[in-house]
N, C-alpha and C positions, 0 to 999 in steps of 0.2 A: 580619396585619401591622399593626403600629401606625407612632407615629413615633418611636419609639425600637430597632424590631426588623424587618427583615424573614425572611419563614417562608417556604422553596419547598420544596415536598414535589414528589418523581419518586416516582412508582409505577411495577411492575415488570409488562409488559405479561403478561396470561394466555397468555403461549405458551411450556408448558414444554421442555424440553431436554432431546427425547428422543432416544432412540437407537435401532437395529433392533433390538436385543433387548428392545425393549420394544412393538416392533409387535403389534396385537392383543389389548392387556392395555388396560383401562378406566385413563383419566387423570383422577383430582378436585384442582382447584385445594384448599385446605384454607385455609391461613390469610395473614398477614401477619406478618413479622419488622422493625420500626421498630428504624433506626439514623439516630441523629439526630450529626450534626457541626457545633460553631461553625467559621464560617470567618473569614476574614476581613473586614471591612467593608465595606458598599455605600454609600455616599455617606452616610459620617457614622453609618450602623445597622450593628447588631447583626446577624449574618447566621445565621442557622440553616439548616444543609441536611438535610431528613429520607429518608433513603431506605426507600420500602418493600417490604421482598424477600418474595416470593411462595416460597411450597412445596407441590408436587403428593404427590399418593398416587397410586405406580404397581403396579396390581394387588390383591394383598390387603395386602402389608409395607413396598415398597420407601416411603424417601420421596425426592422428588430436589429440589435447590437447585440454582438459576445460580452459580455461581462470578465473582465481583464483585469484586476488590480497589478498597478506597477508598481506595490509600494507595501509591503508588509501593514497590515495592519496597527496602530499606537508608535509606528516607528518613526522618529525623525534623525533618519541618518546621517544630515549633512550638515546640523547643529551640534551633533555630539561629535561627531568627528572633528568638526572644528576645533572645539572646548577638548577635545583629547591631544589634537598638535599645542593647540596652549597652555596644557599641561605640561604638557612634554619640552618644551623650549626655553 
């Protein structure tokens, strides 16, 4: 964080999403997938939001990911917000 940016990273807790048919099979966490999103402004800054999503190895092939949407569903928020400041101006 400076004074022109603030930076909040969420990290994705080590507890993967498993399921019975994966009872008894060895779990390794493996790495990090960084998705970083400008948002919109915090008092005057720059807002960056970084998520970092985890992925396991289950067994000897499988690999498993959380399912995370960052984005409402049909929504395009950074087009219509636009087209609403140019309304407004």
């Amino acid at each position: 964080m400076n004074d022109k940016t603030l930076h909040i990273i969420l990290e994705e807790k080590n507890d993967p999403p498993l399921e019975e048919r994966h009872s008894g099979l060895t779990v390794k966490s493996l790495d990090f997938q960084d998705i970083t999103i400008r948002d919109f402004p915090v008092r005057g800054r720059e807002t960056l939001l970084t998520f970092k999503r985890r992925r396991w190895r289950v067994g000897d092939s499988e690999i498993l990911r959380r399912a995370i949407n960052l984005r409402a569903p049909g929504t395009r928020l950074e087009e219509e917000f636009g087209l609403f400041l140019k309304a407004d101006s």
